[in-house]
C-alpha angles and dihedrals in degrees: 000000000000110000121279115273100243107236076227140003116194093186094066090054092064105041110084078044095032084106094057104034084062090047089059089042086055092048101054095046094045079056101053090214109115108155121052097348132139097288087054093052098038087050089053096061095038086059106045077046099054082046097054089238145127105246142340132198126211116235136184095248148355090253094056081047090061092040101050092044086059095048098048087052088056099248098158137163100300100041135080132239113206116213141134128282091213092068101091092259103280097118086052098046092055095039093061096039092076083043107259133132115251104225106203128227121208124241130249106246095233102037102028089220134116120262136211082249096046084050100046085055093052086051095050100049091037106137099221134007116317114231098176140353117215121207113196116196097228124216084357092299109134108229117209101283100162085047089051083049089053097052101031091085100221097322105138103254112213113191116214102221093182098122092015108075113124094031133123145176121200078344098301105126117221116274098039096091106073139038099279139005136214136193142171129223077196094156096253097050118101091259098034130167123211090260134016129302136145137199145216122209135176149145089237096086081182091065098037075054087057101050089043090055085046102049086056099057090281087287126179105185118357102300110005114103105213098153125061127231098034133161159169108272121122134138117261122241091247092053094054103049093049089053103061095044069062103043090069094056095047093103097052095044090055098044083047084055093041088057107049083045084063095054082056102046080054089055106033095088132136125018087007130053135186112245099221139027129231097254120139093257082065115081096200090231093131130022096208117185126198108218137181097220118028092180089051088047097052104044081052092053082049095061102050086040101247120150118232143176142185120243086219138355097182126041113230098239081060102054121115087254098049130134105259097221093057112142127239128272111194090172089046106044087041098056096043084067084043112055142068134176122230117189123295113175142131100244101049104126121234088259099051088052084057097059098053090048097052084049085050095056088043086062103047 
């Protein structure tokens, strides 16, 4: 039997920049400057650049991300944040990290993503005041975030970029919709680092000045602590300076996903269907299928040796931690029993595609 098709190879995305990548490496070391230094601020702008954007702030992970754009919007203990239960928790983590009550949103049944109707309804039935909502655009599809704005009434929108970056819709790049805007260089996402970060970006250069004020202590000035609910959470030098021998190569690596997502929509017929579609406003950063029988789909990746996964098997407001007057979700809980992942990556050869693609017409 021909070796498994790994769901994901992080060797294979640095190899055609691996040369570079060690020369950055290199760099930073023969510096000795390795927090907050001039990779990390030139990599700042590149990236608000590349974004179309006004500024952007370096972080230590998506999650404090998450976290820090809250807090600068004002979400606090006594207020609700809206967002979705289909995300893998990190809305909710950091939600409930500054002490307020994530308030979920349901999912629409083809695109698994909120909507500005799914959200309104969250607002309305919101328990106690609302403070933020946060859209995630989920597998690398962009959600509606200017339709969310329209309808939010005023409540600060942060857009979770995570699996989203790369991706635009009529040439507005994700992110730039809301108030505020998150992602995470998490290793597996389509810009990843070798290690974690995270990043802030907004046009609101006053607020990127806040949570860059909060992920150093709250400091005003070295060692003078002005603003509350400060912290440590920056974004290293190495980190930095991989990342923008990566920036560069963002847009490839996204058409190349895009592409093999498209062998899979062709092939994805019948009893199973492809949750997105490869259109600009899709990043390619996960190849989710609906199926009607997970246990019957897997069984069949197995036998041709394909790795797999499920984004995600429970649904936040039924984790173990979670709030008891949650409310309930009937298109979320449904599509977490209903869907599976099968391998989307740059570097996956001709053959391997072909392999998904032949599982893919075997489940249908």
């Amino acid at each position: 039997m021909p070796d498994a098709v790994r769901f994901n190879d992080l060797r294979r995305g640095l190899q055609s920049t691996a040369p570079g990548v060690r020369d950055a490496i290199e760099e930073v070391l023969a510096s000795g400057w390795f927090v907050l230094g001039p990779q990390h601020d030139a990599f700042e702008r590149e990236l608000a650049a590349s974004l179309g954007i006004a500024a952007a702030a370096g972080v230590g992970n998506g999650t404090d991300a998450l976290q820090l754009a809250l807090q600068a919007v004002g979400a606090r203990p006594g207020t609700a944040v809206v967002t979705v239960a289909n995300a893998g928790g990190y809305t909710s983590t950091a939600t409930r990290a500054i002490g307020a009550t994530p308030w979920y949103a349901d999912v629409d049944p083809a695109t698994l993503q909120a909507t500005p109707a799914t959200v309104e309804a969250a607002l309305r039935s919101a328990p106690m005041p609302v403070s933020a909502i946060v859209v995630t655009h989920l597998f690398g599809q962009m959600a509606d975030a200017g339709g969310i704005v329209e309808i939010a009434g005023g409540v600060p929108v942060v857009e979770d970029c995570a699996q989203a970056m790369g991706a635009r819709h009529d040439g507005r790049a994700a992110g730039t919709f809301g108030t505020v805007a998150t992602t995470s260089f998490y290793p597996t996402k389509n810009l990843g680092a070798v290690g974690d970060g995270g990043a802030v970006f907004s046009d609101d250069v006053e607020l990127v000045a806040r949570i860059r004020q909060l992920r150093q202590y709250g400091w005003s000035s070295k060692y003078r602590s002005s603003a509350a609910g400060g912290r440590n959470s920056r974004l290293d030098e190495l980190q930095a300076a991989v990342l923008r021998r990566l920036l560069p190569a963002l847009d490839a690596d996204v058409a190349r996903r895009r592409e093999i997502h498209g062998r899979y929509e062709a092939a994805a017929t019948g009893r199973i269907r492809m949750v997105n579609r490869a259109t600009p406003s899709y990043a390619g950063h996960l190849a989710v299928v609906v199926v009607d029988d997970r246990q019957r789909v897997t069984a069949i990746l197995d036998d041709h040796g394909i790795g797999h996964d499920i984004h995600y098997p429970i649904p936040d407001h039924h984790q173990p931690i979670a709030e008891p007057d949650a409310p309930p979700l009937p298109v979320t809980e449904w599509a977490s029993e209903h869907i599976i992942s099968v391998p989307l990556y740059a570097g996956l050869t001709d053959d391997e595609q072909a392999r998904v693609v032949a599982a893919l017409h075997e489940m249908s």
